[in-house]
C-alpha positions as CSV (number, residue, x, y, z in Angstrom):
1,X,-33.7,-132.1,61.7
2,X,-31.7,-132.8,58.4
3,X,-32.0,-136.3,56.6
4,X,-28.8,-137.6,56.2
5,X,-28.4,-140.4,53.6
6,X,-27.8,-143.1,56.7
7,X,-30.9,-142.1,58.3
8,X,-32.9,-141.6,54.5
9,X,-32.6,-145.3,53.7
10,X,-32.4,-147.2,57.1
11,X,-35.6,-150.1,57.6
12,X,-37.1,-151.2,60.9
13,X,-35.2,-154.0,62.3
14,X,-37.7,-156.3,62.9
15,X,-38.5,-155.9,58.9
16,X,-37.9,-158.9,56.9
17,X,-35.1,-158.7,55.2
18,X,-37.1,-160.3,51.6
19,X,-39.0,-157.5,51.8
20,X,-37.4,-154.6,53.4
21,X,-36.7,-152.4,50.4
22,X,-33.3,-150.5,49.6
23,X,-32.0,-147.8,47.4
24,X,-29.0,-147.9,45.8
25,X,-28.3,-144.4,45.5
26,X,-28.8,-143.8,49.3
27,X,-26.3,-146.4,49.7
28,X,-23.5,-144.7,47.7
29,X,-24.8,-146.3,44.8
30,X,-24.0,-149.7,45.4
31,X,-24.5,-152.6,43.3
32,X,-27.3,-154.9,45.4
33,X,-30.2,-157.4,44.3
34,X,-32.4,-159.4,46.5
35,X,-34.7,-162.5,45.8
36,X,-38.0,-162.6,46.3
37,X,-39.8,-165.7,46.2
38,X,-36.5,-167.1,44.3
39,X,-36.2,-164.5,41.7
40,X,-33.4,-161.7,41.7
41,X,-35.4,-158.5,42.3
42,X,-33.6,-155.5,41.2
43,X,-34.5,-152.1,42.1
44,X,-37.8,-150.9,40.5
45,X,-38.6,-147.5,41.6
46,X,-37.8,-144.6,39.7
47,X,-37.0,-142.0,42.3
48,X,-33.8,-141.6,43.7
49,X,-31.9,-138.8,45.6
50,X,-29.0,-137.8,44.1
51,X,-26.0,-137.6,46.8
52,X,-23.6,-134.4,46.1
53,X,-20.3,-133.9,47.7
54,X,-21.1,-132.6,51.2
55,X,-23.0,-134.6,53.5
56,X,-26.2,-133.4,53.5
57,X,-28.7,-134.3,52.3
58,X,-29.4,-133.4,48.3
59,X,-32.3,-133.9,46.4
60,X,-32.5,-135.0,43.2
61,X,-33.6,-133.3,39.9
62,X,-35.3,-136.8,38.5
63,X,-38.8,-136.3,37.0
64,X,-39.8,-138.8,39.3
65,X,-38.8,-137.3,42.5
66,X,-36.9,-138.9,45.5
67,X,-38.1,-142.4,46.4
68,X,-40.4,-143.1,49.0
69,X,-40.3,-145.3,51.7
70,X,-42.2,-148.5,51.4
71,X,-42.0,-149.6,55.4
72,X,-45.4,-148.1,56.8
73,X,-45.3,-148.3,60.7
74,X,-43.2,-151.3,62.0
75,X,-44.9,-154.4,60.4
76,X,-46.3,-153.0,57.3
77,X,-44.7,-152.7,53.9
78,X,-45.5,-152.5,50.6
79,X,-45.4,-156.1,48.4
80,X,-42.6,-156.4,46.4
81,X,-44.1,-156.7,42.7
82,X,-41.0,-156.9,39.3
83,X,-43.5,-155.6,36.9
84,X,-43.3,-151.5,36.1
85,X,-43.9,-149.2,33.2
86,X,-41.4,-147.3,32.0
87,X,-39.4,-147.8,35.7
88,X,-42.5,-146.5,37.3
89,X,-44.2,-148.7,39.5
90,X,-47.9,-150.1,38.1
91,X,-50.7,-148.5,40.6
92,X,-52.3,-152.0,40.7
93,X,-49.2,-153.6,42.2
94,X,-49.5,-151.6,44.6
95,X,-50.5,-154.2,47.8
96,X,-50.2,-154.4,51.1
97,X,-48.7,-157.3,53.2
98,X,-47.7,-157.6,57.0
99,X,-44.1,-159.0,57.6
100,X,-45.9,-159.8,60.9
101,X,-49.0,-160.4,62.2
102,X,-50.7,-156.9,63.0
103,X,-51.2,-156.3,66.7
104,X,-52.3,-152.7,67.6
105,X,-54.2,-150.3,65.9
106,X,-55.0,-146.4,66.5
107,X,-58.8,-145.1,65.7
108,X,-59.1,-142.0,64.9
109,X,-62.6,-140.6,65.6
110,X,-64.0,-137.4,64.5
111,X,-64.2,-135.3,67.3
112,X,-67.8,-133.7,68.6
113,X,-69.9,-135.8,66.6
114,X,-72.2,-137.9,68.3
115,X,-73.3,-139.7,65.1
116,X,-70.0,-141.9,65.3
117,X,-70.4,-142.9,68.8
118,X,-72.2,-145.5,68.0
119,X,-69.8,-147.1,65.2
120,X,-66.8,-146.2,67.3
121,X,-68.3,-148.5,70.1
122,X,-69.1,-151.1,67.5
123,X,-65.6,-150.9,66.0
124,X,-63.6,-151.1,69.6
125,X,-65.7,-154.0,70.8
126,X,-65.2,-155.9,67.8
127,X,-61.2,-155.1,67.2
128,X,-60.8,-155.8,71.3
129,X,-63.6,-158.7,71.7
130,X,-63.1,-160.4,68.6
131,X,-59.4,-159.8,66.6
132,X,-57.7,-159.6,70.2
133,X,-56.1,-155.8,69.5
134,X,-54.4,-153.2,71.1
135,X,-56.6,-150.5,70.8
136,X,-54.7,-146.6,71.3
137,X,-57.4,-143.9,71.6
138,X,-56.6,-140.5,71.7
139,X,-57.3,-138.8,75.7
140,X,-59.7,-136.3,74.8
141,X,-61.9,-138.7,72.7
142,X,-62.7,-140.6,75.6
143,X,-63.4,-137.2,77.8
144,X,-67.0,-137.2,75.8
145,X,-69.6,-137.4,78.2
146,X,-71.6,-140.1,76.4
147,X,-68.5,-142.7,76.1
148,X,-67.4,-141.5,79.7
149,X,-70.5,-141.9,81.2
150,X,-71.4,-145.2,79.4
151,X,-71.0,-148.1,81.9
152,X,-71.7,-150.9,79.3
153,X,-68.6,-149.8,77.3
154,X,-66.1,-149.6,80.6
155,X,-65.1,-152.8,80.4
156,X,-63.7,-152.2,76.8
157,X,-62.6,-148.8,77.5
158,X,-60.1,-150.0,80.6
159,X,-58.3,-152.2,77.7
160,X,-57.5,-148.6,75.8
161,X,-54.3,-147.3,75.5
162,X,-54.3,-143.4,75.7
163,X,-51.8,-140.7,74.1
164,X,-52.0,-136.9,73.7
165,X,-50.8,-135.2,70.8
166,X,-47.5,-132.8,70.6
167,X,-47.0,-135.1,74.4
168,X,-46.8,-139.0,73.2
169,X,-44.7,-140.2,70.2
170,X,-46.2,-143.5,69.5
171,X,-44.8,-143.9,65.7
172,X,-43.1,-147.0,66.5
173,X,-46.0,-148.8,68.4
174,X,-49.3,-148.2,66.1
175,X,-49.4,-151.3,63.1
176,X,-52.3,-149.5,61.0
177,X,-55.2,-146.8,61.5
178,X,-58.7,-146.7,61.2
179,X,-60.3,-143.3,60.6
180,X,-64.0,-142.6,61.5
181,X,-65.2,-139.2,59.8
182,X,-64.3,-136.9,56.9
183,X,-61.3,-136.3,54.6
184,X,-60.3,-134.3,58.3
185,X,-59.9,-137.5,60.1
186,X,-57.0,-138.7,57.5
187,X,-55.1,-135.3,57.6
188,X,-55.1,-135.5,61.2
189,X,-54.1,-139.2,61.0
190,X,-50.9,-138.0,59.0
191,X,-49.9,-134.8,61.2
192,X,-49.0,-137.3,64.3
193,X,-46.7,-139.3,62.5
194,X,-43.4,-137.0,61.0
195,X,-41.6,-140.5,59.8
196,X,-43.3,-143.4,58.4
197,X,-47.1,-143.8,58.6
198,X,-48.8,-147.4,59.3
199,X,-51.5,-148.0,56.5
200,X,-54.5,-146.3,56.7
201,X,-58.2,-147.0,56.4
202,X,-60.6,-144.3,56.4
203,X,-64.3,-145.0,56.8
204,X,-66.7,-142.4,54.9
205,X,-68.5,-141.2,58.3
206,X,-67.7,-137.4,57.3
207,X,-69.3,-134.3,55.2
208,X,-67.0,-135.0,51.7
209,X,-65.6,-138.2,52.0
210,X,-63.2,-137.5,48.8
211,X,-60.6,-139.5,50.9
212,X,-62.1,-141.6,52.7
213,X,-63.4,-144.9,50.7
214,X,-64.8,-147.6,53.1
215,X,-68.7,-147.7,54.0
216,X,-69.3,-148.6,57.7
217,X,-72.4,-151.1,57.1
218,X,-69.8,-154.1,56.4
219,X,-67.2,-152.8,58.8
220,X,-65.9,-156.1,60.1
221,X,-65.2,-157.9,57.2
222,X,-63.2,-155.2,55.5
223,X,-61.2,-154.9,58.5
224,X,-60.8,-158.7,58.7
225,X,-59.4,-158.4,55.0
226,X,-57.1,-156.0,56.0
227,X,-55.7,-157.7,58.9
228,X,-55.1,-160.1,56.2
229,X,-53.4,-158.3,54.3
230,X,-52.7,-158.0,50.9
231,X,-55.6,-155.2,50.4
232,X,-55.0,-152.5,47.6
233,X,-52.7,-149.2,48.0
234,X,-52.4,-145.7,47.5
235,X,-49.4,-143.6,48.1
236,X,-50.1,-140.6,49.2
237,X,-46.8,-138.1,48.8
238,X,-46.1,-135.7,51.5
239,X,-44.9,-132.3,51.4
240,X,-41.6,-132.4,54.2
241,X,-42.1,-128.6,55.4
242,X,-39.1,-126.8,57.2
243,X,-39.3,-123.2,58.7
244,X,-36.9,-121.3,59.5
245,X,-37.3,-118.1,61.6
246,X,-35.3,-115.4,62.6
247,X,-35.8,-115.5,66.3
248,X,-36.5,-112.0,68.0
249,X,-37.4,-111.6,71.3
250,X,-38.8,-108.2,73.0
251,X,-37.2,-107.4,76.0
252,X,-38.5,-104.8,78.1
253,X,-36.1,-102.1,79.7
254,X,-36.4,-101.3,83.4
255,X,-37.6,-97.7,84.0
256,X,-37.6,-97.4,80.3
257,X,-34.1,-96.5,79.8
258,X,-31.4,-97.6,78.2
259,X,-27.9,-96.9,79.0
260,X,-27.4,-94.1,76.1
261,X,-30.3,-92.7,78.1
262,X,-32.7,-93.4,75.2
263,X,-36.3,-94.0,76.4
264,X,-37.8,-97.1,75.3
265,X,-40.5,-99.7,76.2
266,X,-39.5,-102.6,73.9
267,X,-36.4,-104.4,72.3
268,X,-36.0,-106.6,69.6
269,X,-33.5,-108.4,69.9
270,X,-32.0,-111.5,67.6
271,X,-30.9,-114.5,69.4
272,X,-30.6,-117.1,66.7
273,X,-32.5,-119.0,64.4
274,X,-36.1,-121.3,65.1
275,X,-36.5,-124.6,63.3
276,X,-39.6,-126.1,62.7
277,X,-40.8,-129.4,60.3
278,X,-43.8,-130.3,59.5
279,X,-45.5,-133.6,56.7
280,X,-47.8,-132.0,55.3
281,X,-50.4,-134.7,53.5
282,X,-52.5,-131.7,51.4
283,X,-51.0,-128.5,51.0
284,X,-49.2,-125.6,52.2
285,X,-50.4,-122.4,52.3
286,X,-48.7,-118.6,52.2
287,X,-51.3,-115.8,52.4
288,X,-51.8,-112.2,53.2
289,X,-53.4,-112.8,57.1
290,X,-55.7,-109.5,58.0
291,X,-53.7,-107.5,56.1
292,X,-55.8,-105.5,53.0
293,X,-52.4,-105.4,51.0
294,X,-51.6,-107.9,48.6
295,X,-49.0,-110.4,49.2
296,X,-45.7,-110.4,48.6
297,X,-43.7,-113.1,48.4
298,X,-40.9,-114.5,46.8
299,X,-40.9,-118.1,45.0
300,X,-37.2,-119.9,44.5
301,X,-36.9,-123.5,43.0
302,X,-33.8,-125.2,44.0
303,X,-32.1,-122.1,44.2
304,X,-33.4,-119.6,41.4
305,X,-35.9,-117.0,42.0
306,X,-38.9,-117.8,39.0
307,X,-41.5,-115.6,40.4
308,X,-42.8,-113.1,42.6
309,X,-46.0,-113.5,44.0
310,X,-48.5,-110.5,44.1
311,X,-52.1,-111.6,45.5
312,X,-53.5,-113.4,48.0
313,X,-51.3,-115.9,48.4
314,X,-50.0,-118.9,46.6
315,X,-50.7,-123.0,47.5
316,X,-48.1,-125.5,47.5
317,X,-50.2,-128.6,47.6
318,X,-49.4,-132.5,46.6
319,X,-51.8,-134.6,44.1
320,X,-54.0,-135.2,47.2
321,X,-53.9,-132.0,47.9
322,X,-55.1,-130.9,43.8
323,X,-58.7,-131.6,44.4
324,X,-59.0,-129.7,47.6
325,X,-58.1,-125.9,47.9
326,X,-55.7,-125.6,45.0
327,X,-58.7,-127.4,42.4
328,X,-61.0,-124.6,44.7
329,X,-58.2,-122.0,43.2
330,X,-58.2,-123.1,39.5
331,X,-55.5,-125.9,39.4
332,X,-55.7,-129.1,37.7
333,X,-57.0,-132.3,39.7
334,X,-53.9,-135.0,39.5
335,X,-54.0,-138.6,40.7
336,X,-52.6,-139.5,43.7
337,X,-49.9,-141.7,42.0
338,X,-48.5,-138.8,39.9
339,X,-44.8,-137.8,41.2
340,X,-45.6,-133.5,41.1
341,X,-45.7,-130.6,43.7
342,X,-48.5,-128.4,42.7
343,X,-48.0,-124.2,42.6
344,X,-51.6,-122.7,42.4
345,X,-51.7,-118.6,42.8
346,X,-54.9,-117.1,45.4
347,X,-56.1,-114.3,43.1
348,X,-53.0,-113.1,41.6
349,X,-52.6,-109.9,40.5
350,X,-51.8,-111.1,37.1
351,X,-54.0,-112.7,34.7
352,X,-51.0,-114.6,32.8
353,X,-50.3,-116.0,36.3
354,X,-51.1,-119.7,36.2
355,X,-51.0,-122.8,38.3
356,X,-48.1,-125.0,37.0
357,X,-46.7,-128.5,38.3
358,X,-43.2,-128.8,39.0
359,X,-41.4,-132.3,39.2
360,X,-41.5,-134.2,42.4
361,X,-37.8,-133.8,43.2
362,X,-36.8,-130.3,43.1
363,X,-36.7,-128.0,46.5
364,X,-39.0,-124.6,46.8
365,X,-38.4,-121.8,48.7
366,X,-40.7,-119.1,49.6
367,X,-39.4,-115.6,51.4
368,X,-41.2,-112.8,52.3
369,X,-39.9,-109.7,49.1
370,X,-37.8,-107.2,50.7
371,X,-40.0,-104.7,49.5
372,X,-42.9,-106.1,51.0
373,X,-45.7,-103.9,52.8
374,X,-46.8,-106.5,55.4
375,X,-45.6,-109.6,56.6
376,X,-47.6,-112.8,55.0
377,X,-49.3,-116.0,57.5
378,X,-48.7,-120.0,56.6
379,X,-50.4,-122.8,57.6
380,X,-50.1,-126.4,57.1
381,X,-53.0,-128.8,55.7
382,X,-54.9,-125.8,57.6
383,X,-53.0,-126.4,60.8
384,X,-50.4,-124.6,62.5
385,X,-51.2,-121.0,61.4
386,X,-48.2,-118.7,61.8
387,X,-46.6,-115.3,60.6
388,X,-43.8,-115.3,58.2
389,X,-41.5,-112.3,58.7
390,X,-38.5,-110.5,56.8
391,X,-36.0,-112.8,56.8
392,X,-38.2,-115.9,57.8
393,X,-38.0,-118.9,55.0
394,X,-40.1,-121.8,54.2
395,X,-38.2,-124.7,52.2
396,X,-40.8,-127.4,50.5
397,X,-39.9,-130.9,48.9
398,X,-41.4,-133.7,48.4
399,X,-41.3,-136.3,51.6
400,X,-39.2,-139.7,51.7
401,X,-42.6,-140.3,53.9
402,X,-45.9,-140.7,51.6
403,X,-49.4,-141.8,53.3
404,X,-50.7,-145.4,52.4
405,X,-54.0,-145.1,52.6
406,X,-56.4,-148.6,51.7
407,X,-58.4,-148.5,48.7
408,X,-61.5,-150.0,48.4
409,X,-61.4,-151.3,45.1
410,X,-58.1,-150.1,43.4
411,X,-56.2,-146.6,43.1
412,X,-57.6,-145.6,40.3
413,X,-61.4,-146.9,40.3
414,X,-61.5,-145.1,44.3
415,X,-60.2,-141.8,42.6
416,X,-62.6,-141.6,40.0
417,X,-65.6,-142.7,41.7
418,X,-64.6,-139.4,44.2
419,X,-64.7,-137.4,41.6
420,X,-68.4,-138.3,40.4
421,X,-69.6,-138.9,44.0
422,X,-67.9,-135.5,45.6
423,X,-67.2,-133.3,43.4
424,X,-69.8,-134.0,40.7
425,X,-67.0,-133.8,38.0
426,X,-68.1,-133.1,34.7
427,X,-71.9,-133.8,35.3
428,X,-74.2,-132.2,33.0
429,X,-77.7,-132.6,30.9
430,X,-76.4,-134.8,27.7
431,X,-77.1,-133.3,24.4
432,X,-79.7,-134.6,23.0
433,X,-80.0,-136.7,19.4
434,X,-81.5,-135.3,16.2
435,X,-84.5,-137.5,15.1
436,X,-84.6,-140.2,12.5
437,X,-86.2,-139.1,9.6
438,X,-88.7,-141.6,8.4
């Protein structure tokens, strides 16, 4: 589905109107200003589409990339703050406030792991018993045996609401989320909403935990402080995927004959294009599948071919996405706050092939080469694993969408501290002194 420039810019309607935010670009680049807490507030962020002649759609060619939407879910937005740097918006204003008071929250639990029973139980009774929440659960996390079978946790368990994913859209009905489990539980948390995402808080009960910063021991006030609002924020940019396919579909011939008398079995036969879209929180990734030939695939940015790619793939990642397979693959770690769409090579064929950063606005476009030897496989924050074919395309630009996920002391202190506690970055025996002569 194509983002037109009504649907790009239009807020919830239950959001306040001093604090709904509004791009002027998107709005045929009117003249506005709205006052917050009686100052004029003009617009602040950098990014802004740039609208061409036609109707759809067109993004722009800033260094800053397209601006994001600051409505997360329907009550949460970001807090309108004047100061910037250099039109950018500080990290540390970054805060969260409710328009209203939040009522309903979806937990996300890590999914055969019998160590996060316990908290999970802890965490229902006390967002149910205590804060008086609407509580959605995912089906198959309350198929478990042990939360199934637990009579002392019924009672809580009839107040659930249930959904199944790809079967109930509940983007408009869930205020914030609360992860239990690894980095995992957040990239599942942003592949069920393709619009805006409600703020999310993700407690360290995983393996890594590079993106999840809460500690479980002091659960209930930190979720009290939340519910509070005005708790510390990270925007997490999305990669808005679309795939387009060239739809073939084998027919089989009765009696194996067609009417020039040809025999055959099977039929390809084109009947139109396949659309498909995916967010993607971490990154995108083209590669060979069980083929042994290298890949072969062609990389456009907003319309020019700049390089073939000969290897074993090539990642399209975001920031978040830099310290996960792309950082595994030789790219540079970015903060979450930079504007930038990552291209990282898998083992190129090429030793003057390096990763490079492009700006947040422009539009990718990988094809398989017409010269190609086998067809190449995609998948999407490791999800969604399909073939790409001749004539298949795969557009990538930044999302209008990002993920607000709740620090747990500030953007840049949470990022940092990752980096020492996960990934051990630059840890090392210190040199040591030369003695003082006497």
């Amino acid at each position: 589905m194509e983002m037109n420039r009504e649907k790009l810019c239009t807020s919830k309607a239950d959001v306040s109107s001093d604090s709904a935010y509004h791009c002027s670009t998107c709005h045929d680049d009117e003249e506005w200003s709205h006052t917050i807490r009686g100052r004029a507030k003009s617009r602040s962020l950098s990014a802004s589409p740039a609208l061409g002649s036609t109707k759809e759609f067109r993004r722009t060619r800033s260094l800053h990339g397209p601006c994001p939407v600051t409505t997360f879910g329907p009550k949460a937005c970001m807090l309108q703050n004047p100061k910037t740097i250099m039109h950018i918006q500080d990290p540390a204003s970054q805060r969260l406030t409710w328009n209203k008071p939040p009522k309903s929250v979806l937990v996300i639990k890590k999914i055969r792991d019998a160590s996060l029973l316990q908290p999970f139980k802890e965490l229902c009774v006390y967002l149910t018993e205590v804060n008086s929440m609407i509580v959605y659960v995912e089906k198959k996390v309350l198929e478990d045996p042990a939360i199934a079978n637990d009579d002392n946790f019924g009672p809580v368990k009839k107040k659930f609401c249930t959904f199944r994913e790809d079967y109930d859209d509940i983007s408009n009905q869930i205020d914030f989320i609360i992860c239990l489990g690894g980095d995992g539980t957040l990239l599942y948390a942003s592949s069920l909403f393709q619009g805006s995402v409600p703020p999310v808080m993700a407690f360290h009960l995983g393996s890594l935990g590079f993106l999840t910063p809460f500690n479980f021991e002091n659960f209930q006030s930190q979720v009290t402080q939340v519910i509070e609002g005005n708790a510390a924020l990270v925007l997490r940019s999305r990669l808005k995927v679309k795939v387009v396919k060239e739809h073939r579909e084998k027919m089989t011939v009765q009696n194996g004959i067609e009417e020039n008398g040809v025999v055959s079995t099977n039929i390809e036969k084109e009947v139109g294009k396949q659309i498909m879209q995916y967010q993607v929180l971490n990154e995108v990734v083209v590669d060979r599948g069980p083929s042994s030939y290298l890949s072969n695939v062609d990389v456009f940015l907003d319309g020019h071919l700049i390089t073939t790619v000969q290897g074993d793939g090539v990642i399209v990642s975001t920031p978040t996405g830099s310290t996960a397979y792309a950082a595994a693959a030789g790219a540079s770690m970015i903060h979450p706050n930079v504007p930038a769409i990552m291209i990282t090579p898998i083992c190129p064929h090429s030793l003057s092939f390096r990763p490079i950063v492009v700006p947040a606005g422009v539009e990718l476009k990988i094809m398989l080469s017409p010269d190609a030897r086998n067809t190449a496989w995609v998948s999407f924050d490791g999800r969604k694993r399909q073939e790409i074919c001749h004539g298949d395309s795969i557009s990538i630009t930044t999302s209008c969408y990002p993920l607000p996920s709740i620090c747990f002391r500030d953007p840049v202190s949470d990022w940092f501290e990752s980096l020492a506690e996960c990934l051990h970055w630059n840890v090392r025996k210190k040199q040591n002194n030369f003695a003082v002569e006497e």
